[in-house]
C-alpha positions in Angstrom: 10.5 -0.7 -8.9 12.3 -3.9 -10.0 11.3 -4.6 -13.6 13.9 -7.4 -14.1 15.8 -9.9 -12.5 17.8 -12.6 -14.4 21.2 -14.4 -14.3 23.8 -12.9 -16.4 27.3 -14.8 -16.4 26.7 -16.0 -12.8 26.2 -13.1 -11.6 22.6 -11.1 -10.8 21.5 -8.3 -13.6 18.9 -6.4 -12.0 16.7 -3.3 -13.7 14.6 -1.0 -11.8 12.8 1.9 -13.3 10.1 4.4 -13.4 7.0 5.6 -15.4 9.3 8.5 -16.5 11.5 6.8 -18.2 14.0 6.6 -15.6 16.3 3.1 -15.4 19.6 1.4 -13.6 20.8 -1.4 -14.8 23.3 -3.5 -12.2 25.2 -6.3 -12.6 26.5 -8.0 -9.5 25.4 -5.3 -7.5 27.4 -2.0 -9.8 25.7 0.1 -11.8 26.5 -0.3 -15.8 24.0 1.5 -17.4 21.8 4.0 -16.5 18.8 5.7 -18.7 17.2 9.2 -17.7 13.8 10.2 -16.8 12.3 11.7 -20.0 9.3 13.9 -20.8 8.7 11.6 -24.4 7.2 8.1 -24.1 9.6 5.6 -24.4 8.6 1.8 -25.5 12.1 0.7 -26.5 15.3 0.8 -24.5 19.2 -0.5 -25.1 21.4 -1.4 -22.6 25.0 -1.8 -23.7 28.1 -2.2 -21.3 31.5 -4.1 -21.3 32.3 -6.2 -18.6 36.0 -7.2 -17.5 35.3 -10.9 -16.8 36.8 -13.8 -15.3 34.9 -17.2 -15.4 33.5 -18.2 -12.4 36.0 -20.6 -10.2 38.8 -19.0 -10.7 40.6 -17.8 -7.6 40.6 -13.9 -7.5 44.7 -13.6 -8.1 44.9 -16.5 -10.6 46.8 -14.7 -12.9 46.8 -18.1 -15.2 43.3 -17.9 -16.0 42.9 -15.1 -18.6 39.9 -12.1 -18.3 37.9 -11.7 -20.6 36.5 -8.3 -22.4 33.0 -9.2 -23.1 30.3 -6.5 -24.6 26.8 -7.0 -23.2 23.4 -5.6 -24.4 20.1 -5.8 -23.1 17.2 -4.9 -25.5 13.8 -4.1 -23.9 10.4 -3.8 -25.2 8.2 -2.1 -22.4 4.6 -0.5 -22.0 2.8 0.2 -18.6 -0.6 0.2 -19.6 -1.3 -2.6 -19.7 2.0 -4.0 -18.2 4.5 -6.1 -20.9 7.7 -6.0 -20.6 9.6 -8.1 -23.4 13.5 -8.5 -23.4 16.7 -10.0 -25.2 20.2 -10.5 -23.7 23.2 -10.8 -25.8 26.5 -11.3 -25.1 29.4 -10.7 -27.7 25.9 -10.4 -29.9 25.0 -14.3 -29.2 21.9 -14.4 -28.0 21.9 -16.0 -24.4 18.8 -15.0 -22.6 15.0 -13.9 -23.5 11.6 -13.7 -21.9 8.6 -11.6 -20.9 7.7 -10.3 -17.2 3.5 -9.8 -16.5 2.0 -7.7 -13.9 1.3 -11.1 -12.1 5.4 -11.9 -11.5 5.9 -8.2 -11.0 3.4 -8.1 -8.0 4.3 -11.2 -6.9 8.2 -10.4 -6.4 9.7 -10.0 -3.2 12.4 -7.8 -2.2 15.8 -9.3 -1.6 16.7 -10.7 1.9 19.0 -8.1 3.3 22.3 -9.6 5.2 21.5 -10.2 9.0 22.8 -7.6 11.3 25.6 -9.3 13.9 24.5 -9.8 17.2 26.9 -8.3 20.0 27.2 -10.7 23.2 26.3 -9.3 26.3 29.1 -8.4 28.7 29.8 -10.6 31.8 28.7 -8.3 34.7 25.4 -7.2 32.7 22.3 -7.8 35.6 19.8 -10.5 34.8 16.4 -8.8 34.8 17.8 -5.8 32.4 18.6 -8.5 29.9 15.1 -9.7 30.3 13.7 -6.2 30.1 15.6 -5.7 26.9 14.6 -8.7 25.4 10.8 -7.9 26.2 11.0 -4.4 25.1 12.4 -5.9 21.5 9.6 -8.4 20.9 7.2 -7.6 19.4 3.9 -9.4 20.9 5.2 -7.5 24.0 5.0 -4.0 22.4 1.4 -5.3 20.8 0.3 -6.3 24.5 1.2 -3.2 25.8 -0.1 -1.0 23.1 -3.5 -2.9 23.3 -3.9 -2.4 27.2 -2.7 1.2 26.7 -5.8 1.6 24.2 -8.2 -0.4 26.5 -7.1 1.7 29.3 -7.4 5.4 27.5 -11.0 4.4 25.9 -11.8 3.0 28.7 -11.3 6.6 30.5 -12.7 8.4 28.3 -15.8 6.4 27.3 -16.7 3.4 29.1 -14.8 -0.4 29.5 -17.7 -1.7 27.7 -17.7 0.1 24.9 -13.8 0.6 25.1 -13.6 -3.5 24.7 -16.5 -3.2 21.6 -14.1 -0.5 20.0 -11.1 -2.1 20.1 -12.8 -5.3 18.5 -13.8 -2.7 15.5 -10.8 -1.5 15.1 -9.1 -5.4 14.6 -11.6 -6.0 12.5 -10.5 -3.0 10.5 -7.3 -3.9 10.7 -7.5 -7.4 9.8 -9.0 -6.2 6.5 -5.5 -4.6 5.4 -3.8 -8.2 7.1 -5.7 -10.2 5.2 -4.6 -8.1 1.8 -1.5 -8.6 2.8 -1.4 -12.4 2.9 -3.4 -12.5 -0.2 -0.4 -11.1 -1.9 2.0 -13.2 -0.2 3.6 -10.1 2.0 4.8 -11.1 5.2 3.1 -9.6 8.0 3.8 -8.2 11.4 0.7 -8.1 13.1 -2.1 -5.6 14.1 -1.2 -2.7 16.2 -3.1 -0.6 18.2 -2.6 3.0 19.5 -4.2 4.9 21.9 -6.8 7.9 20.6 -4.8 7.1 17.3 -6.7 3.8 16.0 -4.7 0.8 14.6 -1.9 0.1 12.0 -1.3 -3.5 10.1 2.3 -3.9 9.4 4.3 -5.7 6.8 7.5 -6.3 6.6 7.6 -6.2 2.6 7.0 -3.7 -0.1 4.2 -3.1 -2.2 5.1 -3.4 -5.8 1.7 -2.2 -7.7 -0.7 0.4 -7.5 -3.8 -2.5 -7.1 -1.9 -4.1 -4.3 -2.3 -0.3 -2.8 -5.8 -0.1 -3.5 -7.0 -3.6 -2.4 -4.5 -3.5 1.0 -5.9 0.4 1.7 -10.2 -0.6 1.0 -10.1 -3.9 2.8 -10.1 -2.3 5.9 -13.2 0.0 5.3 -14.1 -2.7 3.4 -14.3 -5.4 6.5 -15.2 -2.4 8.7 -18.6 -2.2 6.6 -19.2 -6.0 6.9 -19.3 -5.6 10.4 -21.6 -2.4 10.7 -24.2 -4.8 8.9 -23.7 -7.5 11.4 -24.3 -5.3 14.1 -27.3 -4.0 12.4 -28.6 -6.9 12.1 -28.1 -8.2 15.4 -29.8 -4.9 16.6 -32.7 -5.6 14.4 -33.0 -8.5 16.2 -32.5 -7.8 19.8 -33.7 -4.2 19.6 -30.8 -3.4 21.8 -29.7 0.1 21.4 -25.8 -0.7 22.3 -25.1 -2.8 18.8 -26.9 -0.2 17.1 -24.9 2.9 18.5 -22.3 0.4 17.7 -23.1 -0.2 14.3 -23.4 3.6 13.4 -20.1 4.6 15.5 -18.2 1.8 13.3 -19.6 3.1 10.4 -18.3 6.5 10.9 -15.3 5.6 12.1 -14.7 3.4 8.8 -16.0 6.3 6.5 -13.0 9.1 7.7 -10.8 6.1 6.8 -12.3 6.9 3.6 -11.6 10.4 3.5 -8.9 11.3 0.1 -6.3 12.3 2.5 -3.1 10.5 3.2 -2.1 8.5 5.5 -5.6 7.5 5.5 -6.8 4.6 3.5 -8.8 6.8 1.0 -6.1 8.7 0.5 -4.2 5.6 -1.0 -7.1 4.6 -3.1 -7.8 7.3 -4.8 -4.0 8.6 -5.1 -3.9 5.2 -6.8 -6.3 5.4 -9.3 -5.6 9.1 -10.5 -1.8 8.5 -10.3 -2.7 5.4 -12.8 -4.2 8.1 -15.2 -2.1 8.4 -17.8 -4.5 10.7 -21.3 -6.4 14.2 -20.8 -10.0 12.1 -20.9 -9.1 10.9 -17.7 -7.5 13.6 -15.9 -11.1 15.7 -17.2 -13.0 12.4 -15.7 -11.7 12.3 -12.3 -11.9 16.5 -12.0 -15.5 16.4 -12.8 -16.4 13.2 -10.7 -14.4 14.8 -7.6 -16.5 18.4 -8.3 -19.6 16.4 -8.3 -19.2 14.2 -5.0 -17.9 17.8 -3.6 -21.4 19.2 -5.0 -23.4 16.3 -3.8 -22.3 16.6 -0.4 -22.9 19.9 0.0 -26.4 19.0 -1.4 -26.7 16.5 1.3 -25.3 18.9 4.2 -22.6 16.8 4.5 -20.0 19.7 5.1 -17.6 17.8 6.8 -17.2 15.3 3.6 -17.5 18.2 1.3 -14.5 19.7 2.6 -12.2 17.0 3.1 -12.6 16.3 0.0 -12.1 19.6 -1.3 -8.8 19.8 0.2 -7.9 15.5 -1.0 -8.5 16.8 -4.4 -6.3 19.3 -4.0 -3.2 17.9 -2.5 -3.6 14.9 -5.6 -3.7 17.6 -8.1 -0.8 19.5 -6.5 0.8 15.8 -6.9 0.1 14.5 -9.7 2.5 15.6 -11.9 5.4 13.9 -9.6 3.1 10.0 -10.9 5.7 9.7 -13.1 8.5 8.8 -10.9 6.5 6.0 -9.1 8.2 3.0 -8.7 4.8 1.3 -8.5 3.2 -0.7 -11.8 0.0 1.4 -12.3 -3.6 0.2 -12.6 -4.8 -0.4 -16.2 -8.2 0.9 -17.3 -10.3 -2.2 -15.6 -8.7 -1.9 -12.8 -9.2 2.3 -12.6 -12.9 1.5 -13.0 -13.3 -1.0 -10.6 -11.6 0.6 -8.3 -13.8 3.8 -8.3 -16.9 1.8 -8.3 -15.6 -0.5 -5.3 -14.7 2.6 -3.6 -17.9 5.2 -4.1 -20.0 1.6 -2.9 -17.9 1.5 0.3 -18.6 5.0 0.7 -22.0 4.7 0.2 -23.1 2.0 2.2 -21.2 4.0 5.2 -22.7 6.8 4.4 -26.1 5.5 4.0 -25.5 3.5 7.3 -25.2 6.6 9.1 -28.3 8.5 7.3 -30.3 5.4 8.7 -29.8 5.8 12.3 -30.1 9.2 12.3 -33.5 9.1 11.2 -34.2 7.2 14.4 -34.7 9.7 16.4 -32.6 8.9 18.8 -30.4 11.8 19.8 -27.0 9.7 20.3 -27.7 7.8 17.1 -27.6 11.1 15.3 -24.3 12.0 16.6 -22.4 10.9 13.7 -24.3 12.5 11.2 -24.2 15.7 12.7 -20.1 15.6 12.7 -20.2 15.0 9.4 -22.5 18.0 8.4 -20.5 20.3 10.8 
């Protein structure tokens, strides 16, 4: 991840760097330093290089204007837990640049705008309505219009056009909960997507730079999701009509695989997040016992489904976790570890306990989702 970005003789000095230790240092888009990943915690690093340098105005071949041999050296203080990063710039050792970054700049940073690609003119015999195809096929509200009929059309099959429409609707709503995570941290957004017998994506055309921006993007679509499912209940509890509560129930399942510790699926993100944040034994002992438990609980609960899924998410994070190191993305400090357990097992929960309530209805299609989660 980017770490640092300041001006250094008119021209951009740029660090990125790991939780391993691992850092480039550019100037003006070369490399000029360079430290390894490292197996020792690290707090303190120096960057020293020499730079061949001409002022800046002078014409490339102005052999009038003399270059200069200047010695730079950037001294960093930097911790991850919680975030501070604290450095000095010296030139010819004067002193001509210092500050501190927070986790608020560092997830706040955009990437760089990349050059825009050239356009190539079309040819003079090239037929009219191809152009127009071509330019349909590249826009994007075309592709989303299509995709969306494609999804009404194969639900539609499959279950009903009613409930085809009423399942689409949960799905944006999903979706809109990872959009609207997006904005919040000022990542531009492409849209909402949806794919048939797949579900939906939410798109952005920018990079997370934190692990909380991965959390709070990847739980506000279960998150929404739920807020839903207790509108429908509601509206069922007070019409009595049987469709919003098979609606309610279906949402709620369909929200609580979302949920399941496997990537690419949103609880997969959260919870590679928060144990990829863990950085002392205490933790790593917390978070084997806590996932052994839920395992235990749902087995309890004849939840068979849940209990293996996440057996096997616990298993491909453990495989993994070693490799935490050389994330580029700022990990979450201890507060936000907690909270986002806690905002995570009461997602789950309320799902959970969603679909527990309707199965106890007695109705047999309002059981449905219970019994796929204790098969």
């Amino acid at each position: 991840m980017e770490l640092l970005h300041i001006d250094c003789l008119g021209r951009p000095l740029r660090l990125r760097g790991s939780l391993a230790g691992w850092q480039q240092l550019t100037w003006d888009g070369h490399v000029v330093s360079e430290h390894p990943a490292s197996t020792t915690p690290v707090t303190h690093f120096t960057h020293a290089f020499s730079l061949q340098f001409k002022p800046p105005g002078a014409a490339p071949d102005d052999s009038e204007q003399p270059t200069q041999l200047l010695q730079v050296r950037l001294e960093l203080d930097l911790q991850w837990q919680e975030f501070a990063l604290g450095f000095q710039l010296f030139v010819n050792e004067k002193l001509i640049s210092e500050g501190k970054r927070t986790t608020q700049e560092i997830e706040s940073q955009v990437p760089s705008p990349s050059a825009p690609s050239a356009k190539s003119g079309g040819g003079a015999h090239t037929v009219g309505f191809v152009a127009i195809g071509l330019k349909l096929l590249q826009s994007a509200k075309f592709i989303k219009i299509a995709l969306a009929g494609a999804t009404l059309a194969a639900y539609s099959w499959l279950l009903s056009f009613h409930f085809a429409v009423a399942l689409i609707v949960c799905l944006v709503v999903h979706e809109y909960g990872h959009l609207r995570a997006m904005r919040y941290f000022g990542l531009r957004t492409k849209g909402i997507y949806l794919i048939p017998f797949f579900g939906g994506m939410a798109l952005s055309d920018d990079k997370i730079n934190t692990r909380w921006q991965d959390v709070v993007i990847a739980i506000m679509g279960p998150s929404f999701g739920l807020i839903l499912s207790l509108v429908l209940w509601l509206v069922y509890s007070m019409t009595d009509h049987m469709f919003f509560a098979a609606l309610a129930n279906f949402n709620a399942l369909l929200n609580l695989i979302n949920l399941i510790p496997i990537l690419p699926l949103d609880g997969g993100h959260i919870l590679k997040s928060i144990c990829f944040s863990i950085d002392d034994r205490l933790g790593v002992i917390i978070v084997g016992i806590a996932t052994s438990l839920g395992i235990y609980t749902c087995f309890s609960l004849h939840l068979s489904f849940l209990a293996f899924v996440m057996l096997i998410g616990g298993i491909e994070i453990a495989l993994e976790w070693r490799s935490r190191q050389f994330s580029q993305l700022l990990p979450l400090n201890r507060y936000g570890q907690v909270f986002s357990t806690i905002w995570y097992l009461l997602t789950l929960g309320f799902l959970v306990g969603i679909i527990w309530h309707f199965a106890n209805s007695g109705d047999p299609l309002l059981a449905s989702p219970l019994r796929i989660l204790q098969s």
